[in-house]
N, C-alpha and C positions, 0 to 999 in steps of 0.2 A: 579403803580404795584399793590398798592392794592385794586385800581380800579377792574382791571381785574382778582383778585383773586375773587373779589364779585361776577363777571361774570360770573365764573368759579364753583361756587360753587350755585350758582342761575340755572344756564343748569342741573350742576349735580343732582340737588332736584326738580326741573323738568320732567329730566327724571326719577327718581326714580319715582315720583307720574305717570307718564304715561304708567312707566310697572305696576305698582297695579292698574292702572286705565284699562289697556288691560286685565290685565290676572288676574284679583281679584282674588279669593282662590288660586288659582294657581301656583302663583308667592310664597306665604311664602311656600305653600306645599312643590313644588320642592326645595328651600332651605331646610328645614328641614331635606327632604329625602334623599335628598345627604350628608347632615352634617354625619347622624343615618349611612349610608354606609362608611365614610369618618372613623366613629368612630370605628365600625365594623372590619375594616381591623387593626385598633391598635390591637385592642382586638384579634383579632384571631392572629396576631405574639404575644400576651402575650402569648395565650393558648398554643400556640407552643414550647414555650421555659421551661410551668408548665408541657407538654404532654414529655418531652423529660425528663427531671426531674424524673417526677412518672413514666416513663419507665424503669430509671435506678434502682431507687429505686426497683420497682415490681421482678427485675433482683436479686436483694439481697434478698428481702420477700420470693421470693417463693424456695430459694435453700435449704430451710430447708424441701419444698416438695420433695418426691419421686415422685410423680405421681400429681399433682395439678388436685382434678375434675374443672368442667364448673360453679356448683356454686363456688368453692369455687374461682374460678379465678374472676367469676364474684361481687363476694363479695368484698374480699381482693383487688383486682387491683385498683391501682387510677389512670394507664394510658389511661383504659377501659372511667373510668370519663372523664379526660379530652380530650377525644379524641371524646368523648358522645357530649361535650359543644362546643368545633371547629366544629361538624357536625350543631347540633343546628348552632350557627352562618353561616355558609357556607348557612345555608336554608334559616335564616331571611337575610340574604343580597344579596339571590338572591329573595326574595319573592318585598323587598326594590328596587332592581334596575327591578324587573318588575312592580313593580307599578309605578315608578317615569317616564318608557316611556310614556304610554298613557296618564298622565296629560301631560308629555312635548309635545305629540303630538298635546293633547286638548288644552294649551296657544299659539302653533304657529299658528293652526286653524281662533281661535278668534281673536289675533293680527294681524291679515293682515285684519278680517276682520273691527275690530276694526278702525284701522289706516283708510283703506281708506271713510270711514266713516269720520273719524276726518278730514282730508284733504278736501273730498269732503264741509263736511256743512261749516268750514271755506271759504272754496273758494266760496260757493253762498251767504255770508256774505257780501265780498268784495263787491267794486262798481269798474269802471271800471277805476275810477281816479285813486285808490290805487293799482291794476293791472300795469297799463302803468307808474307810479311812483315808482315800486317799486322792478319792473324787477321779479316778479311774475313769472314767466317763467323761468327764470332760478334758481328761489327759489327751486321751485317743481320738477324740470329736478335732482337737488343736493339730494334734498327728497327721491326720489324716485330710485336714482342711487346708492346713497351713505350711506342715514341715515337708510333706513330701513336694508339694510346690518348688519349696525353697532351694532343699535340698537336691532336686531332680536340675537348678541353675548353676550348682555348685561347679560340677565340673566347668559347663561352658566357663564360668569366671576365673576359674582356676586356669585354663588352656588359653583363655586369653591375656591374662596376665602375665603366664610364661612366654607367649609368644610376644605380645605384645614388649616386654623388656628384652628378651636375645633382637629383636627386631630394632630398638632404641637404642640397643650397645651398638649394632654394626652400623646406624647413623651415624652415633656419633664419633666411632672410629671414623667415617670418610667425612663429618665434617671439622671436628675438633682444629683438624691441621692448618685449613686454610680460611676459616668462620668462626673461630672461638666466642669471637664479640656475639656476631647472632645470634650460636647456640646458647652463649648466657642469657643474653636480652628473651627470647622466644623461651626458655624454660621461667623464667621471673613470671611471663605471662598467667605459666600454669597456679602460681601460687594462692591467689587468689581466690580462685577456681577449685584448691584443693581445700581453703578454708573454709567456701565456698560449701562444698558437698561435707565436710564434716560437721558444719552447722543445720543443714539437710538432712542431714540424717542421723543426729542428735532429735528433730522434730522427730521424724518419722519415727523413733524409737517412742517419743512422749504420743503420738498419734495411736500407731499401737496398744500401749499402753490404757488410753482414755475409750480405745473403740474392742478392747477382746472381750468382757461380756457381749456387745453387739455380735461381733464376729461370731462367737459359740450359739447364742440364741439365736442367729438368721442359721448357720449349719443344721442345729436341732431340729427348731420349727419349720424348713425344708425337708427334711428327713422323716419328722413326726407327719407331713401333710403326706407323704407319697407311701405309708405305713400303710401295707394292705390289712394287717391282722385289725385296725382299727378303724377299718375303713368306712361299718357299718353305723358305728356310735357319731364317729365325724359327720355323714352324710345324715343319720334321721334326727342327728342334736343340731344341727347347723352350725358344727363347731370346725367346717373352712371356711368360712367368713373370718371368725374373727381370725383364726392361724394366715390365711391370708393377710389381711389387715397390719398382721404381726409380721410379716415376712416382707411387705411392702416397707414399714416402718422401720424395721431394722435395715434392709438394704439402702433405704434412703439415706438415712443417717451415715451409715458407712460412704457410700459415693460423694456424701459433701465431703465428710474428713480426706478422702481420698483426692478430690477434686480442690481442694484449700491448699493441700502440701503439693500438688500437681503444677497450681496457676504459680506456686511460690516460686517450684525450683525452675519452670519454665522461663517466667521471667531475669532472674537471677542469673540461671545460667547463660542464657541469651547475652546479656549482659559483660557475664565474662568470656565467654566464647568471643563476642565481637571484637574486643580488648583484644585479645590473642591473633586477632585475622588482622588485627589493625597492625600490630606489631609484624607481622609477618606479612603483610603487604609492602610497607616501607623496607623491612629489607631483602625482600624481591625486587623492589625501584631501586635500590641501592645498586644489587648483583646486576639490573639490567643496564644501568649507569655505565658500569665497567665494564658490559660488553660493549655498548655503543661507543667507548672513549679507550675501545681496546688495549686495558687493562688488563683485561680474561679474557681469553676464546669463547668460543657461543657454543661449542660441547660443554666446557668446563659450567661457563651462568648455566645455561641449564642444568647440569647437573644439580648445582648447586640449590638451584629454584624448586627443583623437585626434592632433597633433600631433605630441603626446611618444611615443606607442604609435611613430609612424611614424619617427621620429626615432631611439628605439632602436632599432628594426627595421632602418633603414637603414645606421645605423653596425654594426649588430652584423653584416650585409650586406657590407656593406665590408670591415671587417676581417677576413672570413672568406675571401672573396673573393683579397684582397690577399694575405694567407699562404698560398693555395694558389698562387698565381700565382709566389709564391718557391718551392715547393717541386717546380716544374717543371722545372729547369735540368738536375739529372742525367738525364734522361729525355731533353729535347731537343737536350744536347750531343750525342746519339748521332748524328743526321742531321749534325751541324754538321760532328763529326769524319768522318763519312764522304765527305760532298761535299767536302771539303777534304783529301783524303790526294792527294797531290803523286802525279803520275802521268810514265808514260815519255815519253808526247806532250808533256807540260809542260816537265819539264826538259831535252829533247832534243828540240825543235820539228824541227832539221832545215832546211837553208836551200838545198841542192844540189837543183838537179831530175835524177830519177833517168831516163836514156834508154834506152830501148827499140830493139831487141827486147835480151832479157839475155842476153849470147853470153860476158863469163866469171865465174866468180866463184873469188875465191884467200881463202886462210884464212892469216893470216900469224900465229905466234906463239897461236895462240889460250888462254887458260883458260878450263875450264868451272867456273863456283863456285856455290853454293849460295846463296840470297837470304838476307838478315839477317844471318848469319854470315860469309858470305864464304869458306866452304869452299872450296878449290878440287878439286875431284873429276879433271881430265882439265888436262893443260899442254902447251904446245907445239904443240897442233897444227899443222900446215901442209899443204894441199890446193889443190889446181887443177884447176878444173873448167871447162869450155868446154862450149858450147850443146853440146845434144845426148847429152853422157854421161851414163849410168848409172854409179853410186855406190854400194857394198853396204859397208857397215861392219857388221862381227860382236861381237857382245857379249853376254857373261852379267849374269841379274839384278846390280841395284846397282853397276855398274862408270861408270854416267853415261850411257847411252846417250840413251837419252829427253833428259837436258838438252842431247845436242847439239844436237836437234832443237829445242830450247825457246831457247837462245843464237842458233842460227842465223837462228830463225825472229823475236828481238827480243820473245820473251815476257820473255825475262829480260837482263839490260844485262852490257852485256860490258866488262871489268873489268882486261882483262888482254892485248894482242893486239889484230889487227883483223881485218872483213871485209871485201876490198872487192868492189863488183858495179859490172862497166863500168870499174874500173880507181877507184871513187870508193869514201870511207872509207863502212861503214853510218850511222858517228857521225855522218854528214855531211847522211844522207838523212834523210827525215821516218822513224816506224815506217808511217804510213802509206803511204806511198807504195812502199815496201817487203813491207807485207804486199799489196797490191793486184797483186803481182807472185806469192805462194806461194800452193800450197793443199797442208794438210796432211792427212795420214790416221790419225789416230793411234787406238792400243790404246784406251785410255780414251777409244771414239768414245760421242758423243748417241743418246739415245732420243728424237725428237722427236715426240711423237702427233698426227701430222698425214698427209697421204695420203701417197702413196709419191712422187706427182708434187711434191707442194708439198717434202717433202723433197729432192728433187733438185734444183729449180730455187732455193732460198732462197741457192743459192753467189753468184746473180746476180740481187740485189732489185731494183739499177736500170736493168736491163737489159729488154727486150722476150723475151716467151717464142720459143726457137732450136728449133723440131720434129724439125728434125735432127740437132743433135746432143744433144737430150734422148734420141732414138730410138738413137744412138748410143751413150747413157750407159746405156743401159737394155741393150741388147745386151754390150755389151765384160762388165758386170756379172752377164751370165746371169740379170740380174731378168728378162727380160722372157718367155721360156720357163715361169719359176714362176709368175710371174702367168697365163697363159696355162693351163697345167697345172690350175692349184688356182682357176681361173675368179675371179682376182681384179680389182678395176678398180684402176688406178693413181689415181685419184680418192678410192677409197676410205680411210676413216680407219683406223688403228692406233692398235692399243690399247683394252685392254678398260674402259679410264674412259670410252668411249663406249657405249649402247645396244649401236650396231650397229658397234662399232669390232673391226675383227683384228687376232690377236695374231699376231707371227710370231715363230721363233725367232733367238738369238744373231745366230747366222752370216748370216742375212737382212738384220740390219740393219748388218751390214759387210760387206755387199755394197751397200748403200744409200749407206753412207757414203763407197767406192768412187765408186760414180756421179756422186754429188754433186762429188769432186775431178774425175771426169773431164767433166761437165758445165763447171765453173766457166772452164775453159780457159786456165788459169795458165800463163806459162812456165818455173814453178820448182815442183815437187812433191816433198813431203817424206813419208817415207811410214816407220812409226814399228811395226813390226812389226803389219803390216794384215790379218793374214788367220789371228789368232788363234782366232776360232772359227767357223775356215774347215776342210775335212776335204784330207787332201793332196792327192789326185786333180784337186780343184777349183781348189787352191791353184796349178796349174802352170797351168792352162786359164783363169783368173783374172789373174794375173801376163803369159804371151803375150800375151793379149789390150791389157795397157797397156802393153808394150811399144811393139807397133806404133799404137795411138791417139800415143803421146809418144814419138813416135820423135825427132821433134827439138828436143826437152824435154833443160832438167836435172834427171835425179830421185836425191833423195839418200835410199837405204831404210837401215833400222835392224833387223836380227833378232840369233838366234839360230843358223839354220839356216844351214848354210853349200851346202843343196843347191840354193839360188837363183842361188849365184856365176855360174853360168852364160849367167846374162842379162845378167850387169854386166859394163861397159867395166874397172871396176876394184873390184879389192877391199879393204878394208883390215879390220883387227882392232885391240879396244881390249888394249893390255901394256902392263905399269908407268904406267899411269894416261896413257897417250899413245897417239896413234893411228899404228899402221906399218902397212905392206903385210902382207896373209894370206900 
């Protein structure tokens, strides 16, 4: 238990640091501002009950006038004052709630832009081991469904709870003195009511709980239905029916659970709310008692009447407040646990500076294993490679071929064996500094809907744009002929989410994706059966062409075909779960 109270309070201060970390000024401004409004509204029921006072009073001063002039009313009145000081306030608390929009509109601005900024660079931190271990996918589906929600409430509950308590002190400083009994009796009310919503939201945490698979599968199967790239399969398989169907069915289910905890606290609270009105009815009949049987003046019961109204109000404010502020934590753990999953860069920072140019790299003893489980799929390898050679390893579906590429390349941590490059262990080197050396081409390449040019140069974001060998990258890839051909501009966008964006086919954009490796100017290129929906003819006229661009390159390819051996200094094939010579 008090494990999970550390937990509990570790998210909470968490997230505190992540709204001043979104919304810097921002965030104490709009508390502040709302507190100075919170207080405001005390002060103007005080002013009201001194205006009602020097009204009666001014009633008695001036009957000794026949005729009162305009000074002198002006002078003598002190209902004139106080009604002077309630306008003042009336103005700074509207002057207060127009400033306090546009910062709030200014922190929601930068908060979305904020966040997805924080999400985004987290996520190109990862490697692809801690992705597929760690169910990555449905972290960020919960992120992005659920926590920015929550989290986008925070402040509001935060600035109400601040104001709402500096609002409930200055009650009860002006009732304490002369209504202790009430303000006791009218706070007892709250108790209930506070029991009340922590039992409410003890469910709501088990509703949660019983409906987040739902929750994740209605996000998905709404996202998978409006998937342009799958748009084709869905519509000639008739597979929106049944994602509809699915997307009916999980929503339903949530709205009952949602509509069960809804009737609960509705009526419950109802319940206690009445309780609390009942309490604070009687002693308003009370305070009226003692104006009619003048006990009290009829500034002072009113005062007093308004008060108590504020009083409950506040506290029932508060405690309302306060229990939704508890009922945040499964929502906002979701961010918490995801900035914090332990990364390759982390625990393997890396201390050797890796030297240039890369002239060998040896493969001693290698496993290839599976993340999470530790599968080992491929054992033993051992390869030697020196600048310059081409590498063709042959393999059928599911024998590991792709994880060589994913091991070699420090997607996934090597477990078993070593790599070393320059004679030094990879253990040794940062991943970064290591991938700033490869550039891959793999099967499962990006759609990126951006122009063709910005697609080819994004290999090199900190680099100055190279004409030559963009022009280079464009030629070796045969883009540049189709563009030409089909009067395209290389400027132009892809992709029909634009107006005026084009679409091109498969094999277009791995020819793209080609480019982009041969753009980047890596001296290690790993190339992961690249020319899958490439047509053969092209595929030879394709492949010559990077030969000679990476002539004095190490590229290590991965297919199926063995009619490519031709190009490679060496060949080898995956048997008995190890790599030999073809």
């Amino acid at each position: 238990m008090q494990a999970k109270y550390k937990e509990s309070i570790k998210i909470y201060w968490y997230s505190f640091r992540k709204l001043i970390e979104f919304g810097k000024w921002s965030v104490p401004a709009i508390i502040l501002l709302q507190t100075i409004i919170e207080l405001l509204t005390v002060l103007s029921t005080y002013l009201f009950g001194k205006l009602l006072g020097a009204f009666i009073t001014d009633i008695k001063n001036f009957e000794i006038y026949s005729q009162p002039t305009l000074s002198v009313t002006l002078k003598e009145s002190m209902s004139l004052r106080y009604l002077a000081y309630m306008s003042l306030v009336w103005v700074l608390k509207h002057i207060v709630t127009n400033i306090i929009t546009p910062i709030d509109e200014y922190y929601h601005s930068i908060m979305l832009n904020r966040f997805q900024i924080l999400i985004s660079t987290k996520f190109s931190k990862l490697n692809l081991e801690e992705i597929e271990s760690n169910n990555i996918y449905d972290l960020i589906t919960k992120i992005q469904s659920f926590w920015y929600s929550r989290f986008d409430t925070l402040l509001s509950i935060l600035k109400s709870i601040f104001g709402s308590t500096m609002g409930l002190i200055s009650v009860l400083a002006l009732l304490l003195k002369e209504n202790s009994l009430s303000v006791f009796l009218i706070s007892l009310t709250i108790i209930p009511k506070v029991i009340l919503l922590f039992v409410l939201a003890n469910e709501n945490l088990n509703r949660i709980k019983r409906t987040g698979k739902a929750r994740v599968l209605k996000a998905y199967t709404f996202n998978i239905i409006l998937d342009v790239r799958t748009f084709a399969e869905k519509k000639i398989n008739n597979l929106f029916s049944r994602l509809l169907d699915n997307l009916h069915q999980y929503g339903n289910f949530l709205s009952k659970e949602y509509l069960n905890i809804t009737n609960l606290s509705t009526i419950n609270l109802a319940i206690s709310d009445l309780l609390g009105q009942i309490v604070l009815y009687i002693n308003q009949f009370g305070i009226v008692n003692r104006i009619i049987t003048k006990r009290v003046g009829i500034p002072e019961g009113i005062n007093y009447i308004n008060y108590l109204s504020l009083l409950l109000d506040k506290l029932n404010n508060l405690t309302t407040q306060v229990s939704t502020f508890f009922t945040l934590e499964p929502y906002l753990k979701y961010l918490y646990e995801y900035e914090n999953i332990s990364t390759l860069h982390e625990d393997n920072p890396g201390t050797t500076r890796l030297s240039t140019p890369i002239t060998t790299i040896d493969i001693i003893n290698l496993s290839v294993c599976f993340p999470g489980n530790n599968t080992i799929i491929l054992s033993n390898i051992n390869l030697s490679i020196k600048k310059g050679e081409k590498i063709l390893i042959l393999g059928k579906d599911g024998e590991g071929k792709s994880s060589i590429i994913k091991t070699f390349s420090g997607l996934y941590r090597i477990r078993h064996g070593d790599i070393f490059i320059n004679n030094l262990s990879i253990k040794d080197i940062s991943p970064g500094q290591w991938k700033d050396c490869i550039s891959a081409v793999l099967d499962d390449f990006g759609r990126y809907y951006y122009s063709i040019k910005e697609n080819i140069i994004m290999s090199k974001p900190t680099s100055s744009f190279d004409p030559k060998l963009y022009n280079k990258a464009l030629s070796a890839s045969l883009l540049d002929k189709w563009l030409e051909q089909n009067k395209i501009e290389d400027t132009q966008l892809l992709g029909k989410i634009y107006p005026d964006g084009t679409e091109i086919p498969s094999g277009y954009w791995q020819r793209i994706t080609l480019a982009r490796a041969i753009y980047s100017d890596k001296p290690v290129i790993l190339l992961d059966e690249p020319f899958t929906f490439i047509d053969s003819k092209t595929r030879e006229q394709l492949l010559s062409n990077m030969m000679k661009i990476w002539a004095d390159r190490i590229i290590i390819m991965i297919d199926e075909d063995p009619k490519f051996a031709r190009y490679f200094h060496k060949v080898y094939k995956i048997c008995n779960s190890t790599i030999v010579p073809a």
